[in-house]
N, C-alpha and C positions, 0 to 999 in steps of 0.2 A: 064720634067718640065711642057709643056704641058699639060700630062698627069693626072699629080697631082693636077694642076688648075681646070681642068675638073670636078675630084672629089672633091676637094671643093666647086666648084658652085654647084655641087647636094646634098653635106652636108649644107650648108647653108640652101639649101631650107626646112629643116627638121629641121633646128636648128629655122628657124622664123617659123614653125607653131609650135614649142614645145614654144616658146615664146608669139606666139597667145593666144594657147589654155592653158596655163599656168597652175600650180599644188593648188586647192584646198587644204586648210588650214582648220583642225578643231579649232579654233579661242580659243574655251573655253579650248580643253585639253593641248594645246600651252602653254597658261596662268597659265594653273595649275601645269603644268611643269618645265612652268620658275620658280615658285613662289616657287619651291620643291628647285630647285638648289639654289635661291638666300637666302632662308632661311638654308639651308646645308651651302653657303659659309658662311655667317655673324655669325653663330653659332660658327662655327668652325675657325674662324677670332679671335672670342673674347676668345675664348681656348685659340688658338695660343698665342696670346697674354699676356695672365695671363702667360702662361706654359714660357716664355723666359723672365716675367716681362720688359716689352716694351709697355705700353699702345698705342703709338701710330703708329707701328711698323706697315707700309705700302709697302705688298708683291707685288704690282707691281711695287715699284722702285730699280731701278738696286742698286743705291747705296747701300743703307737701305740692302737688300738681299747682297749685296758683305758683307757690316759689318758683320753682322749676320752672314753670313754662315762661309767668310774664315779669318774675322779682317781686311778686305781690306775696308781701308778709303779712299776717295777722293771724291774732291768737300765740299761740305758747310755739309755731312751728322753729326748729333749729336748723338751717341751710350748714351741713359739714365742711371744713375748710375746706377748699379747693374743690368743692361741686363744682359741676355746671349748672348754670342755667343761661336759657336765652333771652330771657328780657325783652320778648315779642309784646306787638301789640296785642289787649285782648280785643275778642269778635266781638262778643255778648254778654252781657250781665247773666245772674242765675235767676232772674225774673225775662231771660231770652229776648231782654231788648238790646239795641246796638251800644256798645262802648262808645262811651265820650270822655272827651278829656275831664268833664263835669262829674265822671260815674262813681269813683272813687271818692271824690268830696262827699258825695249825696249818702257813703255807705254802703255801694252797691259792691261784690264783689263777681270778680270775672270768674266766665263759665268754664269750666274744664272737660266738659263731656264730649262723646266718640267725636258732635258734627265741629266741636273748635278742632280738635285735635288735627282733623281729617282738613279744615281750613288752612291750617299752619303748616301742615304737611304740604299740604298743595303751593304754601307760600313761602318753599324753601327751606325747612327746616326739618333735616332727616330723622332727628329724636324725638320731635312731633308724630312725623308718620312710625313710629316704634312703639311711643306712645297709645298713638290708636290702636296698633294693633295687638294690642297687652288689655285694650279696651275693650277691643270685639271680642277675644277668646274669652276674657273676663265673662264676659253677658252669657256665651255659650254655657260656661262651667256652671255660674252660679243661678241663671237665670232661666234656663231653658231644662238642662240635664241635671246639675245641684244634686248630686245623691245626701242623704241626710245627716252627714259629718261636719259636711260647711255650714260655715255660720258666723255670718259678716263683723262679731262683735270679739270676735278671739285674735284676731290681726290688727285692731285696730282701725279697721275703716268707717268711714262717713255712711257704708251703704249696707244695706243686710240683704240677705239672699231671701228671693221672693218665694221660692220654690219650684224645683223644679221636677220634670218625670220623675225619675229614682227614689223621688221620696214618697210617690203617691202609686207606687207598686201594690196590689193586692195579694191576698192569700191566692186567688185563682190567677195570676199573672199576667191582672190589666188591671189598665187606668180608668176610675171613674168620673170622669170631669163632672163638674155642678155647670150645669147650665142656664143662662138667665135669659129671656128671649126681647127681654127691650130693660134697656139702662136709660140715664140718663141723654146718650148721645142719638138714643132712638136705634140702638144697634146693637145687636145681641152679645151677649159676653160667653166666656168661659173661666173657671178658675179650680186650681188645685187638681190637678196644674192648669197653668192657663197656657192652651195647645197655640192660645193667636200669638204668642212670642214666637213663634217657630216660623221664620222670613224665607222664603224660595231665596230671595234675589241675598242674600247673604250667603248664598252657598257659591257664590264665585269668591267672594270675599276669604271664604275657609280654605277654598282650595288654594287661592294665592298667600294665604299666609302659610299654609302647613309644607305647599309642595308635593314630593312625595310621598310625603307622612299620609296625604288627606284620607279618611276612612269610607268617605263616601257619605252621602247627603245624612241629615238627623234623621229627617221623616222614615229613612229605612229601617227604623227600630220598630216601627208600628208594624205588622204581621197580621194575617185576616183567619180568622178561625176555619178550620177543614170543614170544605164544602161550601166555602165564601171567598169572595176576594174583597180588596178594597178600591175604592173608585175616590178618587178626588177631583174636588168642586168647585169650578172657579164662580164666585158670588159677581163677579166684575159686571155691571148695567143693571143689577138686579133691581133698581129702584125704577129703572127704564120700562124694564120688562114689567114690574106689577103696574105699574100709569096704563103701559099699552091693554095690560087685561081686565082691567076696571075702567077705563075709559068709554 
C-alpha cells in the first residue's frame, strides 16, 4: 500500500504539469468539424423522420426510441397516426441484462443505446442501422466536440451533454483537462473534457457515415506548440510491462 502511494504522488506530479501546460486547440478546424457533424446529424434527423413519417420523432428519448423500435409504450409518449414502428425484439434491459419474455412483467424497460441499435441493424432492420447512425454522430456532437450552446434539456431529451472540447477552450487557446491518476477502477481518469471519449477505432465509423463529407480524424484538432510536436501513446500491456519491472 505504501508502495502504490508512493507512485502515485510521482504520477500526480506529471498529471499537474500535463494540466499546466495544457493541449493547444486549433480553434478554426474544431469549428469546422463540429459544423460537418452537426450538419450530417440534422440532415439525416429530417431523413429519419420522413422515412418512419414521425415529424417530431426525438432519438434521444428513451421513450420515443422504445416505441419505435420495439412498440414498447410507457409514460405520457404519443406514436403519430401512421408512424412506423417495428415492433422488434428487444436485446437488453437498461440494467444491460438479456430480454426475456418475463422483463417487462418485472418492470424492466428495453435498452435503446448505439450497441441495440447496432444489433437490430445487423438483424435486418434498415431504420435501426439509421437509428445508430443519428447515435454515433449524436455522441460526436454532444459528447466529445459539444461547443457551449447544446444542452440536452432544451429539446427535450432523457440525456445532457457531458461536455465537450469547445466548451473548455481557454483564453491562451488550450485545453486544460484535470487529471486523476487512480479512480476507483484503479485507472487514471481525465475530465473537462474528458479526452478518453475520443475512440481511434470510431473513426472508420465517421468516415462511413459522412462519406465525402468526412473532415478527417477528431484528434486532428489538437496541434503542438512551435518547437514541439505531439507524440501519441498507446497504454496497450501496460499492466504487463509494470509486473515485468518490478518483478
Amino acid at each position: 500500500l505504501q508502495c502504490r502511494n508512493i507512485n502515485i504522488h510521482y504520477a500526480s506530479l506529471g498529471f499537474a504539469e500535463m494540466f499546466e501546460s495544457g493541449i493547444r486547440i486549433d480553434k478554426q478546424k474544431a469549428n469546422m468539424i463540429m459544423n460537418v457533424y452537426v450538419s450530417a446529424l440534422e440532415h439525416r434527423l429530417e431523413q429519419f423522420r420522413a422515412a418512419i413519417n414521425w415529424p417530431t420523432f426525438n432519438f434521444r428519448s428513451h421513450p420515443q426510441c422504445a416505441a419505435f423500435l420495439f412498440g414498447f409504450l410507457k409514460g405520457n409518449v404519443q406514436v403519430p397516426e401512421g408512424a412506423k414502428c417495428l415492433n422488434a425484439q428487444p436485446v437488453k434491459s437498461t440494467d444491460k441484462m438479456p430480454w426475456t419474455e418475463t422483463s417487462a412483467a418485472h418492470g424492466q424497460s428495453p435498452s435503446v443505446d448505439i450497441e441495440s441499435c447496432r444489433i437490430l441493424a445487423g438483424s435486418g432492420y434498415p431504420e435501426a442501422a439509421e437509428l445508430y447512425k443519428l447515435r454515433i454522430l449524436n455522441t460526436v456532437v454532444r459528447n466529445v466536440l459539444c461547443p457551449p450552446d447544446i444542452n440536452g434539456e432544451e429539446d427535450g431529451s432523457d440525456e445532457k451533454a457531458s461536455g465537450g472540447i469547445l466548451q473548455f477552450i481557454c483564453d491562451d487557446g488550450k485545453i486544460h483537462p484535470r487529471y486523476s491518476p487512480l479512480k476507483e477502477t484503479r485507472r487514471c481518469s481525465c475530465a473537462a473534457p474528458n479526452l478518453q471519449n475520443i475512440a481511434n477505432d470510431r473513426e472508420k465509423d465517421y468516415a462511413a457515415i459522412l462519406g465525402e463529407d468526412y473532415p478527417g480524424p477528431i484528434k486532428s484538432i489538437f496541434v503542438a506548440d512551435p518547437g514541439y510536436v505531439l507524440l501519441e501513446v498507446d497504454y496497450s500491456g501496460a499492466e504487463l510491462l509494470a509486473l515485468g519491472l518490478t518483478a
